[in-house]
C-alpha positions in Angstrom: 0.0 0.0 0.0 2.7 2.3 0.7 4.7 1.3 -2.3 1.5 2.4 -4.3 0.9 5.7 -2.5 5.0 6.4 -3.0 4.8 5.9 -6.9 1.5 7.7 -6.9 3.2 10.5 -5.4 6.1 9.8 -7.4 4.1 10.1 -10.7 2.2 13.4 -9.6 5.2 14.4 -8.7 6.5 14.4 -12.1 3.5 15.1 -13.8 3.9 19.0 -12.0 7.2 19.1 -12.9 6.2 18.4 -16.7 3.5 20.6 -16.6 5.7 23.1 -15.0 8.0 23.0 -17.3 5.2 23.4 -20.2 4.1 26.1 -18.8 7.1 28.6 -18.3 8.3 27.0 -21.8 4.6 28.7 -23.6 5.5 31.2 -21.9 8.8 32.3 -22.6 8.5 31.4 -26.0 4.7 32.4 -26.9 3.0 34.7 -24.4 5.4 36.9 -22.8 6.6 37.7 -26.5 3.3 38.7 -27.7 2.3 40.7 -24.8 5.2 42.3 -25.4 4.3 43.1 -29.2 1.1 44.2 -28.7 2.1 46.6 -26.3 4.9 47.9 -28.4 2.0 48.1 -31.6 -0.4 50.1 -29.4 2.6 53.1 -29.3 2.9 52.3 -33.4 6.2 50.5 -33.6 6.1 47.9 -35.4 8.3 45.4 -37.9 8.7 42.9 -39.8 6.4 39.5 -39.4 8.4 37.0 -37.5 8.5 33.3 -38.1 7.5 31.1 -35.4 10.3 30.1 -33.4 12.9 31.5 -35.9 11.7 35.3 -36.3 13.8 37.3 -38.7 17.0 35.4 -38.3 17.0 34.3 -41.7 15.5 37.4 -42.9 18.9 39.4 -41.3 21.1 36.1 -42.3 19.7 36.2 -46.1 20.1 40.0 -46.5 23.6 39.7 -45.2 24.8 37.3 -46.9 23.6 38.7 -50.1 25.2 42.4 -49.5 28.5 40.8 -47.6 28.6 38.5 -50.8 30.6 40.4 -53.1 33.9 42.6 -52.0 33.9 46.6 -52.6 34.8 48.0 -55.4 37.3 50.7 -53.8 38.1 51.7 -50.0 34.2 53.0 -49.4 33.3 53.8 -45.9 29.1 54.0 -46.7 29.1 50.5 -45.4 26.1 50.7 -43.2 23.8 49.0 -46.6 26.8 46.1 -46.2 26.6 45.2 -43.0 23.3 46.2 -41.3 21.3 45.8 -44.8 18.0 44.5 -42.8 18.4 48.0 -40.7 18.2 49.8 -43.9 15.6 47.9 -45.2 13.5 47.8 -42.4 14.0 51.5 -41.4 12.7 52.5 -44.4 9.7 50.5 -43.8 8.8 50.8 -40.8 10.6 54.3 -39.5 13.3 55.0 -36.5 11.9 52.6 -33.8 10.8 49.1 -35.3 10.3 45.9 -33.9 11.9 43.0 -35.0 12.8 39.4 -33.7 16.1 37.2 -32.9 14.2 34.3 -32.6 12.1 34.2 -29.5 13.6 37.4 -28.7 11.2 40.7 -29.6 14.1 43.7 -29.8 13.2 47.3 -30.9 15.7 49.2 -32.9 16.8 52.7 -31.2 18.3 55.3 -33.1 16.9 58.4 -31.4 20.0 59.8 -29.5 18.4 61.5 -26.6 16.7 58.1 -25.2 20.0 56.0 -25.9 21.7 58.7 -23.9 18.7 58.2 -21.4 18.8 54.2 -21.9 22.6 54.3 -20.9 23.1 56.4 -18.0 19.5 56.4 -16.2 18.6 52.7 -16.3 22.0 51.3 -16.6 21.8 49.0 -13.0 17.7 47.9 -14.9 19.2 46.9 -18.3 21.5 44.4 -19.8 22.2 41.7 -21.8 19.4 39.3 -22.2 19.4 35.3 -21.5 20.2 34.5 -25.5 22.9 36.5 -25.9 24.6 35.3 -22.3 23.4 31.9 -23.7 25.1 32.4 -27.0 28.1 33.3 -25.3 28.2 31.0 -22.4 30.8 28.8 -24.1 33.2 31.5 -24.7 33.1 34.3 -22.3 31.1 33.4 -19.7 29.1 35.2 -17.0 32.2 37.8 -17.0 32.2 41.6 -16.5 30.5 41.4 -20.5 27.6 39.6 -19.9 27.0 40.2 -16.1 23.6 42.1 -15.2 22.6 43.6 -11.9 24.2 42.6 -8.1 26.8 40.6 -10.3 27.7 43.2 -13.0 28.1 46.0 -9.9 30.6 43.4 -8.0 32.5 42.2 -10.8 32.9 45.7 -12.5 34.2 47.0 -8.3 37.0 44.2 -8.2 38.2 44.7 -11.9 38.0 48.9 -12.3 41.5 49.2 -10.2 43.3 47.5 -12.7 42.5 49.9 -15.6 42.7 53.3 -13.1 45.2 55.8 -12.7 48.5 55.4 -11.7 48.1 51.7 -12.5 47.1 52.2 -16.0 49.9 54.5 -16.3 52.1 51.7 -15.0 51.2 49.4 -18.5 52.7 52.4 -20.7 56.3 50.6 -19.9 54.9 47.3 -21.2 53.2 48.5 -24.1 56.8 50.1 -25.1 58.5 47.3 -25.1 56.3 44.9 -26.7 55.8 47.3 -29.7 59.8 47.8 -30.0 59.9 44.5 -29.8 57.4 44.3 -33.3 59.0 47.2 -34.8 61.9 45.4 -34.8 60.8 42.6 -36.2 59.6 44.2 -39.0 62.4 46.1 -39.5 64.3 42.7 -39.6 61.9 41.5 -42.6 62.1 44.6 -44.8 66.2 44.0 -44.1 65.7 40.6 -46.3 63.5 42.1 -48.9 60.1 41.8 -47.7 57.9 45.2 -48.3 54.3 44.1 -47.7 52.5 43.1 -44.8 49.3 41.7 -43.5 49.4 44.6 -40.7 46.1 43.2 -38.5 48.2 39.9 -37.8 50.9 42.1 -36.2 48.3 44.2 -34.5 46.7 41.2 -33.0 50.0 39.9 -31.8 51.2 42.9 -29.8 47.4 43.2 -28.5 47.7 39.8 -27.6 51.0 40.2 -25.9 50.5 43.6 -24.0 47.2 42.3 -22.4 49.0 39.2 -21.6 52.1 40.5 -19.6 49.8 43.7 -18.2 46.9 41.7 -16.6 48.0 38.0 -16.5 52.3 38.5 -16.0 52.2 35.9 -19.2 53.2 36.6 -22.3 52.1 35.8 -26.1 53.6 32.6 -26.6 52.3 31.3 -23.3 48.9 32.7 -24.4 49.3 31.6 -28.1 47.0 28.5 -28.1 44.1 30.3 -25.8 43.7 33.3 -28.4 43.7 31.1 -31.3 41.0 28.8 -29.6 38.9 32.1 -28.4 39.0 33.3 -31.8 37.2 29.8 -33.2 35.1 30.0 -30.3 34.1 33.4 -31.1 33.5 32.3 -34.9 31.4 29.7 -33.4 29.2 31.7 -31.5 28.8 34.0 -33.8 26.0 31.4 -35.0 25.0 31.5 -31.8 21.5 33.0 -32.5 20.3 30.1 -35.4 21.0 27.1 -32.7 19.0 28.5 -29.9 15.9 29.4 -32.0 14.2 25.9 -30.3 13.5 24.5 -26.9 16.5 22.4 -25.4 18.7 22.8 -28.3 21.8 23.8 -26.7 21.7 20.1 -24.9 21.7 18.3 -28.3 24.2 16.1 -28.7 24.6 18.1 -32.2 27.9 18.6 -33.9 27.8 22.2 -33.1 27.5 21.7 -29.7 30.3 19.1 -29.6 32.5 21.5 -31.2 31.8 24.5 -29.1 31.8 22.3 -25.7 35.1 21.1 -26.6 36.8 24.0 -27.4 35.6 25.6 -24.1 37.2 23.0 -22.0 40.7 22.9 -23.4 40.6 27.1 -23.3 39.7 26.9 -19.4 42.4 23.4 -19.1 45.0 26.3 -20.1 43.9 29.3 -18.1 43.5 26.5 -15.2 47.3 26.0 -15.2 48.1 29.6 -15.4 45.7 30.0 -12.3 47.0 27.2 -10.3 50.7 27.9 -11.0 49.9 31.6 -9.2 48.0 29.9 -6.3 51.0 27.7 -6.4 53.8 30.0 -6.0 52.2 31.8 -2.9 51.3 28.3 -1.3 54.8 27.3 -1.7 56.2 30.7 -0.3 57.7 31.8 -3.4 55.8 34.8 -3.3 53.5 36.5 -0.9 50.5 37.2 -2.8 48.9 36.4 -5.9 50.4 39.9 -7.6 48.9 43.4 -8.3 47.7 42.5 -12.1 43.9 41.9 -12.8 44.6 37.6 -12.0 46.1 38.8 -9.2 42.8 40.5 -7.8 40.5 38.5 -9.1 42.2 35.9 -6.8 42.5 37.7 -3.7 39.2 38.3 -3.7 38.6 35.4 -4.2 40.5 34.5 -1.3 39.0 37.0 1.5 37.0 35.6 4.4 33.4 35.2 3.0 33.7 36.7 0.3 31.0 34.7 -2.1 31.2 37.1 -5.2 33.8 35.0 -7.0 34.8 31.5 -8.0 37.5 29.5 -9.7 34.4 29.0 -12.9 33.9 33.2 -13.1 37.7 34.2 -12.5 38.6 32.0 -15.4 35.0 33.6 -16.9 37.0 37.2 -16.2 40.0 35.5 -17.7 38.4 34.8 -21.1 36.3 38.2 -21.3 39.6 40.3 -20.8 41.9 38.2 -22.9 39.1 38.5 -25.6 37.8 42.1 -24.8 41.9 43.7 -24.4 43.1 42.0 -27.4 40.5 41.9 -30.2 38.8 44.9 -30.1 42.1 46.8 -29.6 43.6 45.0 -32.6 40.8 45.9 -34.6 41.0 49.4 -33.8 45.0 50.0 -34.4 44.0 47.2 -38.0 41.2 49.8 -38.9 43.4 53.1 -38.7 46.3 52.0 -40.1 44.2 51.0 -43.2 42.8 54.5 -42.8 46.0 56.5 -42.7 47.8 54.0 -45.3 45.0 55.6 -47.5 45.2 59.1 -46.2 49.2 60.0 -46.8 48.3 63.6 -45.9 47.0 63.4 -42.9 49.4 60.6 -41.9 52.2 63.1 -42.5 50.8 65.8 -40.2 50.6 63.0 -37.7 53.7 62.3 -37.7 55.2 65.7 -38.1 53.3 66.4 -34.7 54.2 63.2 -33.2 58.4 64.0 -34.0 57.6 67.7 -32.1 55.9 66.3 -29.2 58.1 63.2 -28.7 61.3 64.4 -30.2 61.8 61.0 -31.7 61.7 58.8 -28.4 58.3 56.6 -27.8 55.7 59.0 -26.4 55.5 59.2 -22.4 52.0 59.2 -20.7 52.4 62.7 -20.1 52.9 63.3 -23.7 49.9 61.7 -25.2 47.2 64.4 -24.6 49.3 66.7 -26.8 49.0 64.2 -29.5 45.9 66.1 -30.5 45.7 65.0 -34.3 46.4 61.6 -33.6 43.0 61.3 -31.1 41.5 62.6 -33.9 42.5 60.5 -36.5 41.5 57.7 -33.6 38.1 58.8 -33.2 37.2 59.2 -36.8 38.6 55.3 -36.9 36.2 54.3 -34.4 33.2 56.6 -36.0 34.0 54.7 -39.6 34.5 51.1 -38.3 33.6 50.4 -34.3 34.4 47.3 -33.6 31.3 46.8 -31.7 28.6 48.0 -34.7 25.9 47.1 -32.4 25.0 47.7 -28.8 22.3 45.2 -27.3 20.6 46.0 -23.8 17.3 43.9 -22.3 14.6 45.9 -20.2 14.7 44.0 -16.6 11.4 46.2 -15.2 9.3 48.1 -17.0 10.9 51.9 -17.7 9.7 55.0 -19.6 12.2 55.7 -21.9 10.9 59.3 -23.0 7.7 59.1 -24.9 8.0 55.3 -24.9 6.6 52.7 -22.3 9.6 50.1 -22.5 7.9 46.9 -21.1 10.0 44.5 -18.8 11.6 41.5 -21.3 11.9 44.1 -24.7 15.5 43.8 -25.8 16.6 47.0 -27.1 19.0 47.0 -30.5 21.5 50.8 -30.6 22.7 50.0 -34.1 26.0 52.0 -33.3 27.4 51.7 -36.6 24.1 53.5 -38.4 24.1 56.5 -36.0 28.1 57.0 -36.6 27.3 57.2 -40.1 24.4 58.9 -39.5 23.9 62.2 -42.5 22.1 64.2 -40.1 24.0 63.8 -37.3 27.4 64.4 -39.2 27.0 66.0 -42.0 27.0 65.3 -45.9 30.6 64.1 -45.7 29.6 61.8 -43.3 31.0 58.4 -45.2 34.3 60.7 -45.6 37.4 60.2 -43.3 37.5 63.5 -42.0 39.4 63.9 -38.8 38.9 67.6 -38.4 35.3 67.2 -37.2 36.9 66.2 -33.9 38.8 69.0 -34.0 35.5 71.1 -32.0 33.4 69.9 -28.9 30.4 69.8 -31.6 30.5 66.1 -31.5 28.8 64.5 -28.2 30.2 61.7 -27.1 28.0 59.3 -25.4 24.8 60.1 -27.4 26.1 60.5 -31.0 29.8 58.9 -30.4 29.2 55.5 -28.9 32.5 53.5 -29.5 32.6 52.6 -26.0 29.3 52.6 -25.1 28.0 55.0 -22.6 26.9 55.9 -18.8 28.1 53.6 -15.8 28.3 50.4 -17.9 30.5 51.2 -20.5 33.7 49.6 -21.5 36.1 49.7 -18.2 38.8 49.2 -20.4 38.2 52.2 -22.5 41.7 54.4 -20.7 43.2 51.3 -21.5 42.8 50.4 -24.8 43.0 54.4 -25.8 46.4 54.8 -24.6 48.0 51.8 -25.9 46.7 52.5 -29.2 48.2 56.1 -28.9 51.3 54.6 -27.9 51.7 51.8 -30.5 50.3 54.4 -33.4 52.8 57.3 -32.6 55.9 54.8 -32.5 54.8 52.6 -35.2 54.6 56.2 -37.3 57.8 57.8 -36.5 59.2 54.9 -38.1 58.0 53.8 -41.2 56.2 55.7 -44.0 53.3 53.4 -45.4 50.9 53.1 -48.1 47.7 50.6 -49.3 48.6 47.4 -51.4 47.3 47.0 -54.3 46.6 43.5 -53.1 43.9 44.9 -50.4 40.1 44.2 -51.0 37.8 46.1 -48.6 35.5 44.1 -47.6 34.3 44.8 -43.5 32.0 42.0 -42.0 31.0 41.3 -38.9 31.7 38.1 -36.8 30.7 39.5 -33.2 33.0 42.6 -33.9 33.8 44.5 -37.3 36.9 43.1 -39.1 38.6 43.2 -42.5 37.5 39.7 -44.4 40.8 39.5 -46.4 42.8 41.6 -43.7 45.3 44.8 -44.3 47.9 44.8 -46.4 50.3 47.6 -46.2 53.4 48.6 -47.7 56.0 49.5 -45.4 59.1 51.7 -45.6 61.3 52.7 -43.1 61.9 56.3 -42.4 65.5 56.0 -41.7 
């Protein structure tokens, strides 16, 4: 009898969990969606009609593929209809704000720089990054500083801010000296034996790859070699992210994808593991007295402090990932980007460099020096107007706001195309698709509602200082050496795989000055 009443129990038992399960499936896939629509429709903005399950994903993927297709005829910076072609399209439809769906996922489009200012700095602690894109990213960054929301994001973003602050950011300018000596010499060594062109973004990643490395994690680029190489397949991977999470319980699948991805995760935290334990090592040993003053080092003295429960082995190597990924690639990009831009530009990378040989005197520039590098910041911003590595900037409604005239209901993700309001006419001006560095020259510009490289408000990039003055640093010594010009061998051809990058790469030719 009691056997009977235990399975009974047993089977209701299940049966609510099933149902459960059901239930909160409907409805994070059906009916919180449509609410969400309809609420949005009542205020007019509307979209295209989404699929079921699927929404526009193959809408966007179709009308990318087809503009990303074909190269560019000549170095053309109106590449907005290239790479955000279902923006254009849809704009044009369906005006400024429109509705539109990644998957189960309703997102609005926001162009309208007064509520993105709003957005950004009033309900940055209420917004964030929603459950698909930290899904889509689980595998390869984590639940670090990138895709942390609320009590988490605050924490995390307290214990890692130190690191890129003041007189400790100003203590990196030494590193980021000598690892670009170190490349300018090597190239110097290849155009000794006859060798004049150069893919220039593999060099940039390198010395990216090695100044984040010996700054934050007292490693270096060939110890870090293997875990850049496998980030940069993972982020390829998850790039698709949004087409395998389109249906219920996909991302357990035994699927090939998921293989692949789950694989390539392990191995990248099997080698941050052993850079991890041989710091815990030393200090357990007596080597040393503490884990060090680099971002690994305070990650893991926090993690170390009596009851503190805010960090783990799983979300320091989470930390690990997002900086190795965040310092390296996006900086590269950046420094690939402006090099292709003054490569094609020889006037204004003369007056550069005329500036750079009266502020420096020939010597790499000192922090203290890089603020007078005025034309250089300018030539850097108009880079990251033209090509931000980040084109788009995604943040998810957590309560219900009122973002000017708009009632923003809780679960709308909201979509700042970043790219389309840099190379906005309106905003900039007819010569807007020109590379014009004098329109930094004034305050006219405002950064944080029209200039969004970084983002904007509390939660923007904490690295920003950081990956400013390194780029400075590397651009002024890498021009007060060699003179360079495009290849003829270069096809422009910008696409997106989670950041902006150049599909064939850059090839310059190089000269040196002396």
């Amino acid at each position: 009898m009691e056997l009977v009443v235990l399975m009974g129990t047993m089977v209701i038992g299940a049966l609510f969990f099933i149902l459960k399960v059901a239930y909160e499936t409907v409805l994070c896939y059906w009916l919180t969606p449509r609410r969400i629509k309809k609420i949005m429709e009542k205020q007019g903005v509307r979209g295209p009609k989404p699929r079921f399950l699927v929404g526009n994903i193959f809408d966007m993927a179709s009308l990318v593929s087809k503009s990303t297709s074909q190269d560019m005829d000549s170095i053309d910076h109106d590449i907005v209809g290239r790479l955000l072609p279902h923006y254009v399209s849809w704009s044009k439809s369906y005006g400024k704000r429109f509705m539109f769906w990644n998957g189960i996922e309703p997102r609005m489009c926001l162009t309208e720089t007064e509520l993105i200012k709003e957005l950004l700095s009033k309900y940055s602690t209420i917004s964030g990054k929603s459950w698909l894109q930290q899904q889509g990213s689980k595998h390869f960054i984590g639940r670090g500083l990138l895709m942390a929301n609320g009590d988490d994001w605050y924490h995390q973003r307290h214990i890692v801010a130190p690191a890129f602050m003041g007189d400790k950011l100003k203590s990196y300018a030494g590193y980021m000296v000598n690892c670009t000596k170190e490349m300018v010499t090597s190239l110097e060594k290849e155009i000794e034996i006859g060798r004049t062109e150069f893919e220039i973004g593999e060099y940039m990643a390198r010395l990216t790859a090695d100044i984040i490395s010996r700054t934050e994690f007292d490693s270096n680029y060939e110890k870090g070699k293997q875990i850049f190489h496998l980030l940069t397949v993972l982020q390829q991977l998850c790039a698709q992210a949004s087409r395998h999470l389109c249906f219920p319980g996909s991302r357990f699948l035994p699927s090939k994808y998921n293989r692949e991805i789950k694989s390539l995760k392990m191995e990248v935290e099997r080698m941050l593991m052993e850079i991890i334990q041989s710091r815990k090592d030393c200090v357990e040993i007596g080597r040393s007295s503490s884990y060090g003053n680099d971002l690994l080092g305070m990650l893991l003295n926090e993690m170390q402090k009596k009851g503190s429960s805010n960090l783990n082995l799983q979300l320091i190597m989470d930390e690990c990932k997002t900086f190795f990924f965040a310092g390296h690639d996006t900086t590269a990009l950046l420094l690939t980007w402006t090099m292709m831009l003054l490569a094609s530009n020889p006037s204004w990378q003369q007056k550069v460099r005329a500036q750079v040989k009266e502020v420096c005197g020939g010597a790499p520039p000192s922090v203290e020096q890089l603020s007078k590098l005025t034309l250089l910041n300018m030539v850097i911003n108009e880079s990251l107007r033209l090509y931000p590595p980040a084109s788009l900037l995604p943040r998810m409604a957590f309560e219900d706001i009122k973002l000017g005239d708009l009632h923003i209901p809780k679960g709308l993700s909201i979509w700042i195309p970043v790219l389309a309001i840099h190379h906005n006419e309106e905003i900039w001006g007819k010569d807007v698709n020109e590379f014009n560095p004098d329109r930094f020259g004034s305050k006219s510009f405002a950064p944080g509602r029209h200039f969004i490289p970084f983002a904007a408000g509390p939660r923007n990039c904490v690295g920003q200082s950081f990956a400013l003055m390194e780029a400075k640093i590397i651009l002024a010594m890498f021009i007060s050496k060699f003179s360079f010009t495009i290849s003829e061998n270069y096809r422009h051809a910008p696409v997106v795989v989670l950041t902006m990058k150049p599909k064939y790469g850059v090839q310059i030719r190089l000269k040196p000055l002396d």
